[in-house]
N, C-alpha and C positions, 0 to 999 in steps of 0.2 A: 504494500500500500504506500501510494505517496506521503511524503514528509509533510507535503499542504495539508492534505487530506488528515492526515494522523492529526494537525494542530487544529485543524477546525473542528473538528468534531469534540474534541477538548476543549475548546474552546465555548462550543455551542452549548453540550451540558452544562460546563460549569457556569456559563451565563444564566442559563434555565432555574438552576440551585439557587446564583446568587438573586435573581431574581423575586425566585419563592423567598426567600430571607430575608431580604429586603420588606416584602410589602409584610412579613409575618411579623417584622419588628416593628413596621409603621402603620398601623390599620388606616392612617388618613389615605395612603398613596396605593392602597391596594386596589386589583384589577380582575380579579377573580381568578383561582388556580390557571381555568386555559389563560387568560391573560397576564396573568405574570408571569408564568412559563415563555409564552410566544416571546413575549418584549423584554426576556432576558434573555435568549436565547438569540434574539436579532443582534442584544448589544455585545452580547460576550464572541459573538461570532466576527463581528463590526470592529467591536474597540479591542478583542484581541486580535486580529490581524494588524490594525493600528501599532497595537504595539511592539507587535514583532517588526516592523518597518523600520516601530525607532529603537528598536533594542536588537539590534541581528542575532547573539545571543541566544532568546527567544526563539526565531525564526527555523533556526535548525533541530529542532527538541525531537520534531518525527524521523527523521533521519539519523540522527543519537540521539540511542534514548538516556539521555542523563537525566537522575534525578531531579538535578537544580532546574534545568530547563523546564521539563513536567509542570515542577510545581508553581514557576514562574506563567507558564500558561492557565492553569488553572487557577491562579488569583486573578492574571489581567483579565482575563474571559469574566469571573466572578463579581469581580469589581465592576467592571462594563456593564454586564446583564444588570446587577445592581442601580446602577446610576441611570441606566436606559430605563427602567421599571419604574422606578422614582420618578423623572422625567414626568413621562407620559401618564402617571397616577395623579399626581400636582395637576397635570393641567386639565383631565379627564374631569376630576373631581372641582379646582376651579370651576370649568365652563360651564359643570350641572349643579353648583352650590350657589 
């Protein structure tokens, strides 16, 4: 399997998690299980490709699988889904409040 391929999909779970997490800690920003799944899953897929751009590092994790890299994909993706969840729950809930 390709090394893109290996980091996205890594990426895309852990976006989905961080996601759920996200809105489980903040019930104002929440979007409902399918939707904090989807819109962490868009961001973790999104802003951790972002990061492997700026971090090259990152970028090579599917190709060696080292630890450090893994787990460096698995927080950017997290953090991403995260913040992309946030995002889109804030304004969700603005527009209908």
């Amino acid at each position: 399997m390709s090394g893109v391929l290996i980091n996205l999909i890594i990426q895309i779970i852990s976006g989905a998690i961080g996601g759920n997490v996200a809105a489980g800690a903040a019930k104002n920003i929440d979007l409902g299980t399918l939707g904090n799944t989807i819109a962490g899953a868009i961001g973790g897929g999104a802003g951790g490709q972002l990061l492997g751009m700026l971090i090259p590092l990152l970028a090579n994790s599917g190709a060696t699988p080292d630890i450090g890299s893994i787990v460096g994909q698995v927080a950017g993706g997290g953090v991403a889904g995260a913040i992309l969840t946030a995002i889109v729950g804030a304004i969700k809930n603005r527009s209908v409040a």
